[in-house]
N, C-alpha and C positions, 0 to 999 in steps of 0.2 A: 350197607352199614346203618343198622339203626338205632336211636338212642331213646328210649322212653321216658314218657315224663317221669317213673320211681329214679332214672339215671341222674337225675337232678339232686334226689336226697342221699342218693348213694355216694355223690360229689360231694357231697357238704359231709356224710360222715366220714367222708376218706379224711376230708381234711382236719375234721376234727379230733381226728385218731393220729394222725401223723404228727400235727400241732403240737401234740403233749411228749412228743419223744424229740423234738429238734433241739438241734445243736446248733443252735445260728450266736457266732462270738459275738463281742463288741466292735471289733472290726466289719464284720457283715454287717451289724446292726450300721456302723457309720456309714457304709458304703450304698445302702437301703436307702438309707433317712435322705443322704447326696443327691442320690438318681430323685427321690420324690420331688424334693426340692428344684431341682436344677433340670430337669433332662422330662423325656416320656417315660412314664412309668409303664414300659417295655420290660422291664427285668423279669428274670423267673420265679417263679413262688418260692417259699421257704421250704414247702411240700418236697417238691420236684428238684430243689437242692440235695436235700437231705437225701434221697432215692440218688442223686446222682454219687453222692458220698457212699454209698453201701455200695452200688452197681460197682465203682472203681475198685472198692475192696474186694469184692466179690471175684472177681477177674485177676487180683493181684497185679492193677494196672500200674505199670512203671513210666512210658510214655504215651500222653493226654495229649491231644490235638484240639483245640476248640475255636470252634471260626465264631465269632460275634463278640468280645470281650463286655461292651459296652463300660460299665466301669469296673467290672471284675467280682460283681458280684458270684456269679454262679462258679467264676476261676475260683473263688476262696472252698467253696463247696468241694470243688474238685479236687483240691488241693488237700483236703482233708482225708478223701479218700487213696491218695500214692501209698504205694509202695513204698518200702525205706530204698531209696537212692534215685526216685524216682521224678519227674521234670512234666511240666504244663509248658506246650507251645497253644500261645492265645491271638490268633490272629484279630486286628481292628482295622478299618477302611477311613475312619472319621476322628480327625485331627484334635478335637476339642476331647471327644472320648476317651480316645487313645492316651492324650493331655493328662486325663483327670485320673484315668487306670494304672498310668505310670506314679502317678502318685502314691497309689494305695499297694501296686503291688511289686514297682521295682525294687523293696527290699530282700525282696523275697528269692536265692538262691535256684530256688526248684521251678521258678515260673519264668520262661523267656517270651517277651512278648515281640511281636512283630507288626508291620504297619503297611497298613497300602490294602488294597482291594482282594479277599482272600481266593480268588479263580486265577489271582496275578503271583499273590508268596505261594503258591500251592505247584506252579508251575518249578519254583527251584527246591521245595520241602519232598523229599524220597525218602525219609524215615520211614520204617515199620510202625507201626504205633498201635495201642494196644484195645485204644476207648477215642471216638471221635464224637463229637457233640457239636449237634449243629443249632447255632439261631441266631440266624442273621437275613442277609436278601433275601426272599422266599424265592424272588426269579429261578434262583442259582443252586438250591435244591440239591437238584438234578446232579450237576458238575461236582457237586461234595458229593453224594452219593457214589458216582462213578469214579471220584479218586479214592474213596475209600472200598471199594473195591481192590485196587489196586495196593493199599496200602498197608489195609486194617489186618492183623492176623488171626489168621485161623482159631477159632472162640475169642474172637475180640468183640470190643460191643460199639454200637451206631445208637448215638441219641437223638432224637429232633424234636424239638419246639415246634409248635403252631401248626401239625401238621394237617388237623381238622379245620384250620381257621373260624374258628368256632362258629362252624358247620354249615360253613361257605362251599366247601370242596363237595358238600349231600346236596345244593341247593337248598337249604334250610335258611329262614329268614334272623338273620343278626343284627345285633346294635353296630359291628364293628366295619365299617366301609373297607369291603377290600375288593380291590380292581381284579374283572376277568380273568385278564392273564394270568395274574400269580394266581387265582384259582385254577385254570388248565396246567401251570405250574405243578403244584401242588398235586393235583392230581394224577398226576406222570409220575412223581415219584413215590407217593404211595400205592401206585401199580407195581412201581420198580421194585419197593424195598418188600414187596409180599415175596417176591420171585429169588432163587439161588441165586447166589451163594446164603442169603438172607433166610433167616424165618422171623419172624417182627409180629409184634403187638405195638396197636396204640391204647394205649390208658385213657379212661375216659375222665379228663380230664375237658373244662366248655374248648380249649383251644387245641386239642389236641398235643398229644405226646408220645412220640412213638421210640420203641425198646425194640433193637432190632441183634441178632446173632449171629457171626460170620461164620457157619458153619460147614465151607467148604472152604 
């Protein structure tokens, strides 16, 4: 997988063409502004929100599975794209997060959120579901990948964050320190998601973004 140096201005014009169509509320905007202040600005781009909103429409997704909450930013995304009568389960591992998300989005009917380490609530969640979205332990990949396997149906869609680890997984030199393992990580399951039941692209995006299909 190669990226060439033109894949750098093709980045910047994706985003400046995506940029001008976004729908990010004043609630995103609060939940944004929070994480900068408060937290690792870890969250997802406004880009890759907005793509997660269409993707959910697209699919006519009624149940959303999303392991990584952090403060719920990219749930609002998600949220936008349900179906009418349709539900977010948002899995969080980290107590402060979780804290700060139950803020912004226990009002919210259609979003159940859950707590504890997502390899541990994934072990009692047997839903069908219809869109999974993963970005959280990069260890753990893997194990979302293979429950959703089991879980996601048939034309349902798989989303992942950081799946390039901006281009850690090519052996490519980055600013961003990431540890061996999660790159052997990483790389396992972007073996896995190329392979059936899957057909998958990643977007090039610097960190990786992968759109994957459950077409068996």
């Amino acid at each position: 997988m190669e990226f060439p140096f033109i894949s750098k201005c093709f980045i910047i014009s994706l985003k400046i063409i995506i940029s001008k169509n976004l729908s990010e509320t004043s609630l995103m905007k609060a939940v944004r502004e929070d994480i900068e202040h408060t937290d690792h600005k870890i969250y997802i781009e406004a880009s890759k929100g907005q793509l997660l909103k269409l993707l959910a429409k697209t699919i006519n997704a009624k149940i959303v599975l999303e392991i990584g909450t952090l403060y719920g930013y990219s749930t609002l995304w998600l949220q936008q794209g349900l179906s009418e009568g349709g539900k977010i389960h948002t899995i969080e591992k980290d107590a402060k997060r979780f804290q700060k998300a139950s803020g912004y989005l226990g009002k919210f009917d259609n979003i159940k959120m859950h707590f504890g380490a997502a390899s541990e609530v994934l072990e009692e969640f047997h839903e069908i579901v219809d869109m999974v979205f993963i970005d959280a332990d990069k260890n753990n990949y893997l194990t979302y990948l293979e429950w959703s396997i089991r879980h996601l149906r048939k034309g349902g869609l798989l989303v992942a964050d950081d799946t390039l680890l901006f281009g850690a997984v090519e052996g490519k030199a980055c600013d961003q320190k990431v540890r061996v393992g999660t790159v052997e990580h990483m790389k396992a399951f972007n073996e896995r998601i190329k392979k059936p039941p899957f057909e998958s692209v990643m977007l090039p995006y610097e960190d990786g973004f992968t759109v994957a299909l459950k077409v068996l």
